[in-house]
C-alpha positions as CSV (number, residue, x, y, z in Angstrom):
1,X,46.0,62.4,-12.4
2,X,44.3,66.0,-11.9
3,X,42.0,64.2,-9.8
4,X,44.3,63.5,-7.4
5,X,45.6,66.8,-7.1
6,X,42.3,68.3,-6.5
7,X,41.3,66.1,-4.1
8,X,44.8,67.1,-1.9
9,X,44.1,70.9,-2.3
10,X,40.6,70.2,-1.3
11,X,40.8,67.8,1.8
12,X,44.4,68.2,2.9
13,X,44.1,66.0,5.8
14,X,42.6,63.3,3.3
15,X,43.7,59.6,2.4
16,X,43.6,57.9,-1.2
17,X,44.8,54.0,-0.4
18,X,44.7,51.6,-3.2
19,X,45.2,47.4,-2.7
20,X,45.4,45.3,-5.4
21,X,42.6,42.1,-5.2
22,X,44.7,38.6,-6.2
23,X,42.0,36.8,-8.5
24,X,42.5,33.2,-9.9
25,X,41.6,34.2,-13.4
26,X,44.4,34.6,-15.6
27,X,45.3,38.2,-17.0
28,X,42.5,39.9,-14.8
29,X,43.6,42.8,-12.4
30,X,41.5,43.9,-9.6
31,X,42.1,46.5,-7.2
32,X,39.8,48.8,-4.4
33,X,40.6,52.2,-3.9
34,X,39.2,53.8,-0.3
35,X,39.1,57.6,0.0
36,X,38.7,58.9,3.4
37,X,38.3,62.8,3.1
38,X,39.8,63.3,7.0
39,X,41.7,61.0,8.7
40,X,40.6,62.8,12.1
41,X,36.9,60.9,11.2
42,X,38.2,57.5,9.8
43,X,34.4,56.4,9.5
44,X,33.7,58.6,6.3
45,X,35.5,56.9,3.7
46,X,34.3,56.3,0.2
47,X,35.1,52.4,-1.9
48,X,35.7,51.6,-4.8
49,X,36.6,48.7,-6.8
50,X,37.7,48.1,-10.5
51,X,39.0,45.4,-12.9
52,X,40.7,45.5,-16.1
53,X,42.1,42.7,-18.6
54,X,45.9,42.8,-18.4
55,X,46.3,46.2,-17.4
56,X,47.5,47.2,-14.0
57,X,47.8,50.3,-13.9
58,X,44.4,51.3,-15.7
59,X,42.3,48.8,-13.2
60,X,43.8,51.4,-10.2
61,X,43.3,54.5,-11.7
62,X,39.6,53.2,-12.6
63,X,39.5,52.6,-9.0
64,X,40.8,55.5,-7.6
65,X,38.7,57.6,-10.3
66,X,35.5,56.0,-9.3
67,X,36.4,56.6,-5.2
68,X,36.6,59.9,-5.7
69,X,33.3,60.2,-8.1
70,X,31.8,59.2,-4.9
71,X,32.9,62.0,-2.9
72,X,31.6,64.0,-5.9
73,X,34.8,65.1,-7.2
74,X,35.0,65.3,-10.3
């Protein structure tokens, strides 16, 4: 994802974590993506979260994608 790679030549000393969220409804796939731009200040980090229907992969990029939207990268 370019994204990615222009958020690790902008904050080198940044963080992109992603967790997947277990839901009960069948098919549905949730995950939260933090970005924290430095890890020496741990208490500027940007959330986001995203769902898709029976796609894994797309519901953590939309995550991820959204995160760094935050930040304002775009």
């Amino acid at each position: 994802m370019k994204l990615i790679k222009k958020f690790n030549r902008l904050y080198p000393n940044g963080s992109i974590v992603s967790q997947r969220i277990l839901t009960e409804d069948a098919g549905v796939e949730m995950f939260k993506a933090t970005v924290t731009p430095d890890l020496e200040k741990p208490e500027r980090y940007f959330s986001a979260y995203a769902k898709t229907i029976w796609n894994l992969d797309k519901a953590q990029d939309k995550a991820i994608k959204l995160a760094l939207k935050l930040l304002s990268i775009e």
